[in-house]
NUFI-823399 format. One record per residue (C-alpha): residue number from 1; y, z, x. Coordinates in pm, 1 decimal, m for minus. Layout:
N
resi  y  z  x
NUM  Y  Z  X
...
***
This chain:
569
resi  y  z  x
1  10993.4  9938.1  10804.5
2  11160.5  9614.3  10956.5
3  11511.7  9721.3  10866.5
4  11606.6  9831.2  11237.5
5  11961.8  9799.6  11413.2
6  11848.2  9368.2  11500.9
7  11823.8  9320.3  11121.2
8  12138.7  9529.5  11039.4
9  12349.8  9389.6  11320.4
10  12273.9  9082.8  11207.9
11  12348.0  9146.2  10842.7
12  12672.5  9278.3  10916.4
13  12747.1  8969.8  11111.1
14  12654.7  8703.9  10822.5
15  12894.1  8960.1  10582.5
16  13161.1  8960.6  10779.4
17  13153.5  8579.2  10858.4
18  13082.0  8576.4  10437.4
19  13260.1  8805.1  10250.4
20  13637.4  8912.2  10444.8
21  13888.4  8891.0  10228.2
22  13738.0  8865.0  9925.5
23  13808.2  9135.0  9652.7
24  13645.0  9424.8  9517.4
25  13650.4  9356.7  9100.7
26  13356.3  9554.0  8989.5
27  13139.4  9884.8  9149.2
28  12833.1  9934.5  8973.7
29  12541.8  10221.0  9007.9
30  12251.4  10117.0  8823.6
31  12070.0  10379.4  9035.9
32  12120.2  10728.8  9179.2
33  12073.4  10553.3  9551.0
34  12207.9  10248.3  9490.1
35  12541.6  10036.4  9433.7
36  12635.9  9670.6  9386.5
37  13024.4  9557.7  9484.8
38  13122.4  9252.9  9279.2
39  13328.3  9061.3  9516.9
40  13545.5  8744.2  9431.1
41  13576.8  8576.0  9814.5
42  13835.4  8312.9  9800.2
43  13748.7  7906.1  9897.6
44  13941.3  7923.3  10243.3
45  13732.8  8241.9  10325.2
46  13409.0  8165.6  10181.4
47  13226.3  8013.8  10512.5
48  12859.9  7953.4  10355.4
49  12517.3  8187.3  10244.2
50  12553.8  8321.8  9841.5
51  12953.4  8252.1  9824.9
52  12988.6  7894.9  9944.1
53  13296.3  7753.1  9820.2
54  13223.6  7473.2  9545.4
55  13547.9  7221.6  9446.0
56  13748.2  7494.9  9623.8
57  13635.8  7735.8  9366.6
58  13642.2  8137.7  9400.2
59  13287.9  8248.5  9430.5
60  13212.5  8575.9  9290.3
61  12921.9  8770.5  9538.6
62  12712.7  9103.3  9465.0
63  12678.4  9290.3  9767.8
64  12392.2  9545.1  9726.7
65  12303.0  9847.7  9886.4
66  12071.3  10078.1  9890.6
67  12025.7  10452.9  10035.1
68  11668.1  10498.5  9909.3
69  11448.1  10639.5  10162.9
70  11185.8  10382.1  10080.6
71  11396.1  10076.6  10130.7
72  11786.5  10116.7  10270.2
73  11886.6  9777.9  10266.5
74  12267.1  9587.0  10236.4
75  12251.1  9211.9  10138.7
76  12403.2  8990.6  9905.2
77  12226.2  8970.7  9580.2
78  12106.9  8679.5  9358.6
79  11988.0  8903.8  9077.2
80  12162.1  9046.7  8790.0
81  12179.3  9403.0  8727.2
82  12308.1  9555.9  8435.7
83  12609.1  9823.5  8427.6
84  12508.1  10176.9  8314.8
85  12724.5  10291.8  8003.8
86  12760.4  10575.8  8188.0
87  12859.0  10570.0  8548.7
88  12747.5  10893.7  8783.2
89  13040.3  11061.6  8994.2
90  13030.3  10874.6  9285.3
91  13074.5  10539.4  9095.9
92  13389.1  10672.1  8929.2
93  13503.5  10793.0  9260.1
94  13471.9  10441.3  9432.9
95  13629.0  10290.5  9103.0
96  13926.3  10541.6  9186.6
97  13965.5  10441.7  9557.7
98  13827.0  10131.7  9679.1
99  13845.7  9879.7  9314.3
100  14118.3  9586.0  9384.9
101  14076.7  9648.3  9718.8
102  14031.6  9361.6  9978.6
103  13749.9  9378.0  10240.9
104  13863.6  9298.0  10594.8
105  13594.4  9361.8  10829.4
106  13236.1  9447.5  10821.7
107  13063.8  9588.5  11164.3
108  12781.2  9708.6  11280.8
109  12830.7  10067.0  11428.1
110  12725.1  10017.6  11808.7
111  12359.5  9957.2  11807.8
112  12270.4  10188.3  11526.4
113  12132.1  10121.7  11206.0
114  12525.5  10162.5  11025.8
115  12750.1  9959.0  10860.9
116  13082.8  9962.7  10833.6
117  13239.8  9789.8  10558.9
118  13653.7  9844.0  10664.3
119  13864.5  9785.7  10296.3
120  14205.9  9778.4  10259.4
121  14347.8  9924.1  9905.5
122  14662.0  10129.0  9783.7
123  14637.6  10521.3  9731.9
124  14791.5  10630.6  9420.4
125  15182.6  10673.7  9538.6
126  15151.9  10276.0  9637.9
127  15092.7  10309.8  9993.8
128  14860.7  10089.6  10163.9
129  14557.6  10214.8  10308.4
130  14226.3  10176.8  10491.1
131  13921.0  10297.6  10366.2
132  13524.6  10245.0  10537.3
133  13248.5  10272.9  10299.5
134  12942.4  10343.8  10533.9
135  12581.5  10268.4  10455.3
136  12340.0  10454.7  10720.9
137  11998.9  10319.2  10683.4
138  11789.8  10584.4  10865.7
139  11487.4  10626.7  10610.8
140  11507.2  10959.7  10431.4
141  11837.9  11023.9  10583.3
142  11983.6  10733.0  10456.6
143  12336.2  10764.7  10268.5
144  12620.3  10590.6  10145.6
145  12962.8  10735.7  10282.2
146  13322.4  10652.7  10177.6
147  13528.3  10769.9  10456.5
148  13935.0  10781.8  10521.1
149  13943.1  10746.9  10887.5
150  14165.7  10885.0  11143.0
151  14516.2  10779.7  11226.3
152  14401.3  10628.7  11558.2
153  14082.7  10450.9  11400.4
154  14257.5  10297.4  11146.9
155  14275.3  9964.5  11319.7
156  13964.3  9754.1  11256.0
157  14061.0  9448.9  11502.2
158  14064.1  9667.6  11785.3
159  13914.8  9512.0  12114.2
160  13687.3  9850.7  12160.4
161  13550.3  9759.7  11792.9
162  13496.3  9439.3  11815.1
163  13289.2  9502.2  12113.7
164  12858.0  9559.2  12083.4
165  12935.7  9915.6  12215.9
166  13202.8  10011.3  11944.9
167  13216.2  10415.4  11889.1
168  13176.3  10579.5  11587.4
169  13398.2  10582.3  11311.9
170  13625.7  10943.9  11256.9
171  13774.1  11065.6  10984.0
172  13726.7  11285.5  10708.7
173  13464.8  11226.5  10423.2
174  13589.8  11144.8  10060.0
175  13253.5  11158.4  9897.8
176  12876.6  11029.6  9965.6
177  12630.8  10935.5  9742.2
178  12394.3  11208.0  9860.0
179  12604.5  11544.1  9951.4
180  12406.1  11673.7  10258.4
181  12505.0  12066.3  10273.7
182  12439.9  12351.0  10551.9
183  12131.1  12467.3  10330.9
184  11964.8  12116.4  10375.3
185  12100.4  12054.7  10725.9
186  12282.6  12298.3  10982.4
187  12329.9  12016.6  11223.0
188  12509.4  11791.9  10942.7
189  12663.3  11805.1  10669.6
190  12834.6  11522.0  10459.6
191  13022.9  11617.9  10151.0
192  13375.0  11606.4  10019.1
193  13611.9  11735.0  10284.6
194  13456.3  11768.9  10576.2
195  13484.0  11545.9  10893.2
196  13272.5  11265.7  10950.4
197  13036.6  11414.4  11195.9
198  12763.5  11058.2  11361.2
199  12408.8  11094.5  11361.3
200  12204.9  11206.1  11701.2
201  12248.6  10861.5  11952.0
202  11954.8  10656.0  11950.9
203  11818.3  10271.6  11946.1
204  11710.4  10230.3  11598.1
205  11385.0  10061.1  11668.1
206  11109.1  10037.8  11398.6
207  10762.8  10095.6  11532.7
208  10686.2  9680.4  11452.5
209  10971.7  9581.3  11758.7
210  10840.9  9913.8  11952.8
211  10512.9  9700.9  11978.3
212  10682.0  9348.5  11991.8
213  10824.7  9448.1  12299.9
214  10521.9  9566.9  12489.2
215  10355.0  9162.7  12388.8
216  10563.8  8961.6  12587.7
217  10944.3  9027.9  12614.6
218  11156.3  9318.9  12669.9
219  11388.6  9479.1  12472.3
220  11669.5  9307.0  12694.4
221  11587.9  8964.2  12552.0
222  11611.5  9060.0  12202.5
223  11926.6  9237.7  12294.6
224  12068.0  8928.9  12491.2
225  11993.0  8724.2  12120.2
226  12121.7  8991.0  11939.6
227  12464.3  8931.4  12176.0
228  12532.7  8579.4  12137.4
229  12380.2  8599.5  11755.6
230  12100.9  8379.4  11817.8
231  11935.2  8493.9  11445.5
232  11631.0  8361.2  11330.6
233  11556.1  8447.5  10997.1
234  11169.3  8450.2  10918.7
235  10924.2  8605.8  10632.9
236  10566.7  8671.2  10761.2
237  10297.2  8570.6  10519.3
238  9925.7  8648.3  10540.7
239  9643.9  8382.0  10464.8
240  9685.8  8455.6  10112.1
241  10075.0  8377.6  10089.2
242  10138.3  8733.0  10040.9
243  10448.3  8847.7  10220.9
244  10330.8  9129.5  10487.8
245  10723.2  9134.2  10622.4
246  11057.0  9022.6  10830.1
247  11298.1  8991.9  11110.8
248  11557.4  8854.8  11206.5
249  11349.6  8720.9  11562.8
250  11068.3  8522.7  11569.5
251  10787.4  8768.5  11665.7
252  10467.3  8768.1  11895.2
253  10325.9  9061.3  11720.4
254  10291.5  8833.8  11412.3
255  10152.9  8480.4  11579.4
256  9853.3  8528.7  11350.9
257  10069.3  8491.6  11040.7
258  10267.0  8195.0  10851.3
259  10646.6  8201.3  10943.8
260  10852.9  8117.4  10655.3
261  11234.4  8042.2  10742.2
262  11512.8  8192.0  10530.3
263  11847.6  8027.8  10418.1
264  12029.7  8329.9  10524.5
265  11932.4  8675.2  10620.8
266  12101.1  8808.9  10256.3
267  11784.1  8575.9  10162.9
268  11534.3  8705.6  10379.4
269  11607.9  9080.2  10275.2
270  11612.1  9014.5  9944.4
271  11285.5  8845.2  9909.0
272  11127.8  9102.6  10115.0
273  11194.9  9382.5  9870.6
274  11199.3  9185.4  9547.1
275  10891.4  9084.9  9609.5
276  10735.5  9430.0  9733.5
277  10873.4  9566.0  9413.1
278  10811.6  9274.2  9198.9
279  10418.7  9396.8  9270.4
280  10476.0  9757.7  9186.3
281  10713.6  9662.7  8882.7
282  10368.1  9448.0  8735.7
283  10132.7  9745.9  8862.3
284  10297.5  9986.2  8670.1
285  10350.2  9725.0  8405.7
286  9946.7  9645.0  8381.6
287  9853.8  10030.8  8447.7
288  9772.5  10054.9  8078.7
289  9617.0  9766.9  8045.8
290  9398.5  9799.6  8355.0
291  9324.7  10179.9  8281.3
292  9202.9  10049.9  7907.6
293  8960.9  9798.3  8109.8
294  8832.1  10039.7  8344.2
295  8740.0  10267.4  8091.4
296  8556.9  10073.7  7867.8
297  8373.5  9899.4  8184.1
298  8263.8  10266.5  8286.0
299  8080.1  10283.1  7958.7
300  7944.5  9931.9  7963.3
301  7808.7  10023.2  8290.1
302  7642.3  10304.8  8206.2
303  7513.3  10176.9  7928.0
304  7331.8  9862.6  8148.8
305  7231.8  10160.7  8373.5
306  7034.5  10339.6  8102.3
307  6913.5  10007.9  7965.6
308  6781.2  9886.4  8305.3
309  6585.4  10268.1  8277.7
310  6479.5  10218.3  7948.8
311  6362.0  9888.0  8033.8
312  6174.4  9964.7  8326.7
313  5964.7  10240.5  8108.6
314  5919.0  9999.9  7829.5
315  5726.8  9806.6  8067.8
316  5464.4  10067.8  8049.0
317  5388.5  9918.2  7662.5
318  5069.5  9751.5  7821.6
319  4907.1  10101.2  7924.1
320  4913.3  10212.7  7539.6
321  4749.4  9904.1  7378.8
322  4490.0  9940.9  7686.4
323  4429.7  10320.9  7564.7
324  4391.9  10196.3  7221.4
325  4164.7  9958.8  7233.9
326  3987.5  10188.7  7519.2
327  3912.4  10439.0  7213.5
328  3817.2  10143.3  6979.9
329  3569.5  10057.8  7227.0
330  3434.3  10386.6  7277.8
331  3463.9  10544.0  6879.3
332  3059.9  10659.4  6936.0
333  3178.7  10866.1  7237.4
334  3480.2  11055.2  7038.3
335  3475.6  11350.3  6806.9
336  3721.3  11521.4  6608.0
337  3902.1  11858.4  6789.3
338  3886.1  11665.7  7111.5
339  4225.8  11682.7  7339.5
340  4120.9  11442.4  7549.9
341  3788.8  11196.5  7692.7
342  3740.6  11036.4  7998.7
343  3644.1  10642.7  7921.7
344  3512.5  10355.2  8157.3
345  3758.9  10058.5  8171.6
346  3501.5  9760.3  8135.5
347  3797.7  9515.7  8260.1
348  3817.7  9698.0  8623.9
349  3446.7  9599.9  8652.1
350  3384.9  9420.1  8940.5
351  3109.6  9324.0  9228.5
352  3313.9  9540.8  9432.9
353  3360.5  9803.1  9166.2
354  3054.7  9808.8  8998.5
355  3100.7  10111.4  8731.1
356  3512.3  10046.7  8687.6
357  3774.0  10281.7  8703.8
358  3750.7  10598.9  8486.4
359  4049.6  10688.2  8265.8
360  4156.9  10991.8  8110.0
361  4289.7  10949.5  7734.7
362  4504.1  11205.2  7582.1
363  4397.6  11249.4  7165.6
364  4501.8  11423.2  6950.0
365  4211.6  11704.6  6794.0
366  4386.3  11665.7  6446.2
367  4287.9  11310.1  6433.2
368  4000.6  11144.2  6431.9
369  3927.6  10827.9  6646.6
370  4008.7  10547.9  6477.1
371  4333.6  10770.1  6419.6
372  4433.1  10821.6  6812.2
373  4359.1  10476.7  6821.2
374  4612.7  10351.2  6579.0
375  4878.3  10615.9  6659.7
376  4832.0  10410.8  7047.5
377  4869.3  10107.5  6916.7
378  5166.4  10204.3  6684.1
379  5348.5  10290.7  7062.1
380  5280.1  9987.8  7176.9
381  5430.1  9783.1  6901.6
382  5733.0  9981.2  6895.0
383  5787.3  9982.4  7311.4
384  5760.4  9622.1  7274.8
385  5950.4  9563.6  7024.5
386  6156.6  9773.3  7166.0
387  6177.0  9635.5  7518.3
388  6285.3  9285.4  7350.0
389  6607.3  9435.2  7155.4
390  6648.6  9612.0  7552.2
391  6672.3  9296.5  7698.4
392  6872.2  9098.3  7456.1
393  7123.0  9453.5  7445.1
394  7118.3  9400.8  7828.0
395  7248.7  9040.0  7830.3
396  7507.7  9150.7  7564.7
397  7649.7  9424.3  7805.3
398  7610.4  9213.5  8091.3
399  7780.5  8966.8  7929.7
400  8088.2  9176.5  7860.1
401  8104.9  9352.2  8189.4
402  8109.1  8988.5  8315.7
403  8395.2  8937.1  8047.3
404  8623.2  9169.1  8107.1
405  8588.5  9193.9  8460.0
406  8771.1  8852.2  8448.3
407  9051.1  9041.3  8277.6
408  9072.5  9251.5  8636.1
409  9082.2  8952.3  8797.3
410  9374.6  8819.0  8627.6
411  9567.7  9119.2  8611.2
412  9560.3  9160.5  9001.4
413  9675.5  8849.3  8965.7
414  9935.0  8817.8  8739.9
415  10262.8  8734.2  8972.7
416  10532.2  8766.9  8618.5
417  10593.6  8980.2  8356.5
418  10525.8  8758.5  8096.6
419  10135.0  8669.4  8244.0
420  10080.6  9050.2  8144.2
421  10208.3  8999.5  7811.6
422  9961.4  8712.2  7779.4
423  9675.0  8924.6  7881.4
424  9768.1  9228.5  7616.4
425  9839.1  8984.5  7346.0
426  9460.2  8868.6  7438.1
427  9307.7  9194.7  7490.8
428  9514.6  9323.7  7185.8
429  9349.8  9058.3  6951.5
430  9034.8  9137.9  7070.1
431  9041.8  9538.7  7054.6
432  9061.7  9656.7  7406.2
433  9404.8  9741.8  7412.9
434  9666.1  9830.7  7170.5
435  9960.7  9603.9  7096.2
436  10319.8  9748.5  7249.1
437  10528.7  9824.4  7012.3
438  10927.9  9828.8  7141.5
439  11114.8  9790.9  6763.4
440  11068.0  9414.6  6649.7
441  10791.7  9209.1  6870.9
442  10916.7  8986.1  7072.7
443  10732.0  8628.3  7142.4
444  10542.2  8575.6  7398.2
445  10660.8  8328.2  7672.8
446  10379.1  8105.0  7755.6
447  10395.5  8038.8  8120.1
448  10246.3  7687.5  8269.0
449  9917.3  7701.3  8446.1
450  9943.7  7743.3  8839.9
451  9885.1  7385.0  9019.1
452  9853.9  7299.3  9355.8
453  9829.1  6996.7  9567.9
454  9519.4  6897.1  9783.3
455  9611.3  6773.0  10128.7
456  9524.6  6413.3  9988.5
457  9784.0  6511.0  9691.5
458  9552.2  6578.6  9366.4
459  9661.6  6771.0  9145.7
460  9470.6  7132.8  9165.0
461  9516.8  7327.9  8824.1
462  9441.6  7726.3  8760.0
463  9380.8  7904.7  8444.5
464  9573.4  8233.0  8464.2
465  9400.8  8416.2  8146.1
466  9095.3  8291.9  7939.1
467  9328.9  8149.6  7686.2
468  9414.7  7891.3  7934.5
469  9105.3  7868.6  8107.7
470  8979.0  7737.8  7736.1
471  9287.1  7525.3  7729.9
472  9239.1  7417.6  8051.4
473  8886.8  7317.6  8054.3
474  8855.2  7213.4  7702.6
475  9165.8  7020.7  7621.8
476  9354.4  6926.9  7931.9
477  9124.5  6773.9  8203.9
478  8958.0  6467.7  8145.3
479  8574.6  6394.4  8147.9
480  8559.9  6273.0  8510.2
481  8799.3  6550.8  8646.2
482  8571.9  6764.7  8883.9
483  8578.1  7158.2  8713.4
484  8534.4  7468.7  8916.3
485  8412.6  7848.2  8887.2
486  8260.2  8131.7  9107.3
487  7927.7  8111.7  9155.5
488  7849.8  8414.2  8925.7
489  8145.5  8605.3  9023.1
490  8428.8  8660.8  8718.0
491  8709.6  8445.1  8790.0
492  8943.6  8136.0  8691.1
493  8862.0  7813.7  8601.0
494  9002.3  7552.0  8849.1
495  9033.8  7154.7  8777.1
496  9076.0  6925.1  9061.3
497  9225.8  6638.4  8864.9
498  9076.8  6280.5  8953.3
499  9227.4  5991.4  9083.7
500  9223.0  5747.3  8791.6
501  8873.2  5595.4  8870.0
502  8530.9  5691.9  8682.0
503  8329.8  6020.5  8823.8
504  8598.6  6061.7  9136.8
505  8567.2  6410.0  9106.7
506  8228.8  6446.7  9267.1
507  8300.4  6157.0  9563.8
508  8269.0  6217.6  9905.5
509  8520.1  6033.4  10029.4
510  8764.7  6332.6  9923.9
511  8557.4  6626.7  10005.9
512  8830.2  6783.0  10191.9
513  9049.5  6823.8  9832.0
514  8683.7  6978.8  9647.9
515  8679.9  7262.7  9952.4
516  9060.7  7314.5  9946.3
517  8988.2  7345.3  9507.7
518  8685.0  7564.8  9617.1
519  8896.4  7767.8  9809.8
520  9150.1  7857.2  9557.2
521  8879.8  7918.1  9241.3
522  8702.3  8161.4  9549.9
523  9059.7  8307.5  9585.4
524  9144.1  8370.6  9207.4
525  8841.4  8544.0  9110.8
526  8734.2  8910.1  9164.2
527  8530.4  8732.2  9545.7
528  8893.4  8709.1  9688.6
529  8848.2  8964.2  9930.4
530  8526.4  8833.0  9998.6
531  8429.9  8558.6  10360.3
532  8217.2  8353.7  10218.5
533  8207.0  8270.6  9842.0
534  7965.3  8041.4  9655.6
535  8148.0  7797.0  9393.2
536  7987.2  7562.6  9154.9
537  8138.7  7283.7  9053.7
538  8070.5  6977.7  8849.3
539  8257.9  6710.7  8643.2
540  8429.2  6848.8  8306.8
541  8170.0  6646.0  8075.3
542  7911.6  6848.1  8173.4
543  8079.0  7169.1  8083.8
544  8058.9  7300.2  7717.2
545  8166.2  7587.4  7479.8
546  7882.0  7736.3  7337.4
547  7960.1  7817.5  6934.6
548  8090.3  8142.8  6882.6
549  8171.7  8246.0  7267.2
550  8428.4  8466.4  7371.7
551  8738.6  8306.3  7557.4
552  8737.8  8143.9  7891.2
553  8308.1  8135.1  7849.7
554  8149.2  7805.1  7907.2
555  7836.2  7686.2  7996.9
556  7763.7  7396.9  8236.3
557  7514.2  7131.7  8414.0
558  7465.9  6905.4  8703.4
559  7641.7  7166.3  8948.3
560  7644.5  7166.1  9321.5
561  7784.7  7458.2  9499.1
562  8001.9  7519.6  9795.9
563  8075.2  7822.6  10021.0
564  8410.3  7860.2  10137.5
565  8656.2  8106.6  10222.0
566  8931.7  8200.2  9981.7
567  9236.0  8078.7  10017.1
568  9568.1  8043.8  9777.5
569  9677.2  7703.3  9934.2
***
């Protein structure tokens, strides 16, 4: 967890450069952990990040924060969250005490992950006081505190505070938003009354910086930047653009990965966790979905697994016709009550194998020979008929697996909510799911495909769903435009758009922009995790819709193939 007393003294510092003296008009709790201040920051205060003064405008800010063990976090927020109709306890306690009140500092408590956000507000005879709503951010013992401090700690512009070494706030607690009681802790406890006792001294270093500082610097330097503010604020993105995480320092620990600057660290923060729970949110979103496919691929499999068996024995066909025409042969040599006759097989005879090889033929005594020898023959018919209907059952299945293992693909995928709602509307229509139902339907928002640009700037377009695979393919590239696919892996279908001139999508002059195309069908297909992936690709004419195929299933000529290592961009 990145969130360690650099990023939070460095948070505090961009809020109370953004957000002193701006007002406290609305306190909302959407969750048990978490709050969201609605702040209206006048022009002459509002120095740049979320509340920039526009035409010397109030700006109205959402300051977010968060006590969940998972993810304690403070930053100004870009999102919209809706007000509960009915607000817990706490909420209706800060509504009480700290609404209409102005914020006049916010600090950093020494070097520990706590921030101190110092209002001033009137009690309820009219007298003016000061108030500190505290957020610790200390994993599972992270809280939100409204404190009344002490007479002598009243004072936020105090040289002591100001200082990187400022003490503790004291005073007596008004409320948290998790009461911490003797039973749960005998060293602290935090609820209504009690004085505000610190938390055990320490640096507040995540394990990431504990290891950053072993690479090349110590922790002086990043202490020495933390001092004179020297902030960089930087996402860290693996080869596949997926953010892996933050800081507010450029790090050596992460020199493999792809440094993305933030506007602001409010920014950085935000996009961290949005995005980490932007995945779970479309996990749990798709768990139906993805639980429907997996179940019906379990039986698809097993059902190639027994045909594979069946077809293997079906093979054995040839042995019964052999037996039959071995007793047809041999009639003179077979009586009636037999169980069973050794016969010579005249087609093993050889120079080296002069009398042949000797089989044993199982009959049946109720029947006579010409009898045994039709009931052999009546095997064989049906095995091979039998192993035809097999085969054609296993292309079927194989087929299918191959189909809706491209619904997998797109579901791990799918980066917005309304990509999911594409895929159930598809799987709904074609009876592997069931349609949500949540009142009156709403329509589905059809999202654009995904498009990139190749290094030489052509346009590189991605099917998200087989819907607009078809569309894709079929409608919107052009004859000459160069079409890609996994090489027999379930995936997208990718279009590397041509450059205005006849059959440019298979030239070598741009091979460079058909790898970095390669590279993204290879990374949006179920081979993504995959080295080395074979991709075929050839120009759009050459790829047709055979009559009656399921969506997103093409067939195609003239391909070459490539093998290249997935990547997004």
């Amino acid at each position: 967890m990145p969130f360690d007393h650099f990023v939070v003294g460095a948070i505090a510092q961009e809020l109370n450069d953004t957000i002193c003296g701006g007002k406290i008009e609305k306190i909302y709790q959407p969750e048990k952990d978490e709050l969201i201040l609605q702040i209206n920051v006048p022009p002459s205060d509002a120095s740049g990040g979320t509340c920039t003064d526009i035409a010397g405008k109030r700006r109205k800010c959402e300051l977010y924060l968060s006590s969940n063990s998972n993810r304690p976090a403070l930053y100004l927020s870009t999102i919209k969250t809706g007000n509960p109709q009915n607000p817990p306890g706490f909420c209706m306690l800060l509504r009480k005490h700290i609404l209409n009140g102005r914020i006049s500092g916010v600090k950093q408590a020494g070097s520990e992950r706590i921030v101190c956000i110092y209002i001033d507000t009137t009690n309820e005879l009219g007298f003016s006081q000061r108030l500190i709503l505290l957020l610790e951010a200390m994993g599972k013992h992270s809280n939100i505190i409204l404190l009344e401090p002490a007479d002598d700690a009243k004072h936020l512009l105090s040289e002591n505070e100001n200082s990187a070494s400022a003490n503790f706030p004291q005073g007596r607690v008004i409320d948290s938003i998790k009461r911490v009681y003797e039973n749960v802790s005998r060293e602290r406890q935090i609820y209504p009354g009690v004085p505000y006792t610190p938390p055990p001294p320490g640096k507040g270093i995540s394990p990431i910086m504990s290891e950053e500082i072993t690479l090349k610097y110590d922790l002086a330097h990043y202490d020495a930047l933390a001092a004179a503010q020297d902030y960089t604020p930087l996402l860290y993105l693996n080869e596949q653009g997926e953010i892996k995480d933050f800081h507010v320092f450029r790090l050596e620990i992460y020199a493999g990965f792809r440094a993305c600057a933030a506007g602001s660290v409010s920014e950085l923060i935000e996009t961290f966790y949005e995005s980490r729970e932007r995945a779970g949110r479309l996990k749990q979103k798709a768990s139906d979905l993805d639980q429907a496919l997996k179940t019906r691929l379990d039986k698809l499999l097993l059902k190639q697994q027994r045909l594979l068996e069946d077809i293997e024995r079906a093979k054995d066909a040839d042995a019964y016709r052999r037996k039959g025409e071995l007793i047809t042969a041999n009639m003179h040599l077979i009586e009636k009550g037999m169980s069973e006759v050794l016969l010579t097989d005249y087609a093993s005879i050889t120079p080296e194998n002069e009398t042949g090889d000797r089989i044993r033929v199982t009959l049946n005594p109720q029947y006579t020979a010409s009898q045994n020898a039709q009931k052999y023959f009546k095997k064989y018919n049906k095995e091979k008929n039998a192993l035809v209907y097999k085969q054609e059952q296993l292309k079927n299945t194989s087929a299918e697996i191959n189909f809706l293992e491209s619904y997998q693909v797109f579901l791990e995928n799918a980066a917005e909510d309304a990509q999911i709602d594409e895929l159930r509307e598809e799987l709904s229509a074609l009876g592997y799911a069931k349609q949500k139902r949540n009142g009156q339907r709403k329509p589905v928002i059809r999202p654009a495909y995904l498009e990139f640009k190749s290094s030489s700037g052509r346009s590189i377009f991605v099917g998200r769903n087989n819907r607009e695979n078809d569309e894709l393919t079929l409608k919107k590239a052009k004859p000459d435009d160069l079409w890609l696919h996994t090489k027999d892996i379930p995936g997208s279908h990718v279009i590397l758009a041509g450059d205005g001139t006849t059959g440019t999508g298979d030239t070598a002059a741009d091979e460079q922009s058909i790898r970095e195309a390669a590279a993204i069908a290879a990374f949006y297909s179920k081979g993504k995790q995959s080295s080395n992936v074979p991709v075929d690709y050839t120009l759009v004419k050459y790829v047709k819709k055979p009559s009656g195929a399921k969506p997103g299933m093409v067939i195609f000529t003239h391909n070459k193939t490539l093998y290249v290592e997935p990547k997004k961009s």
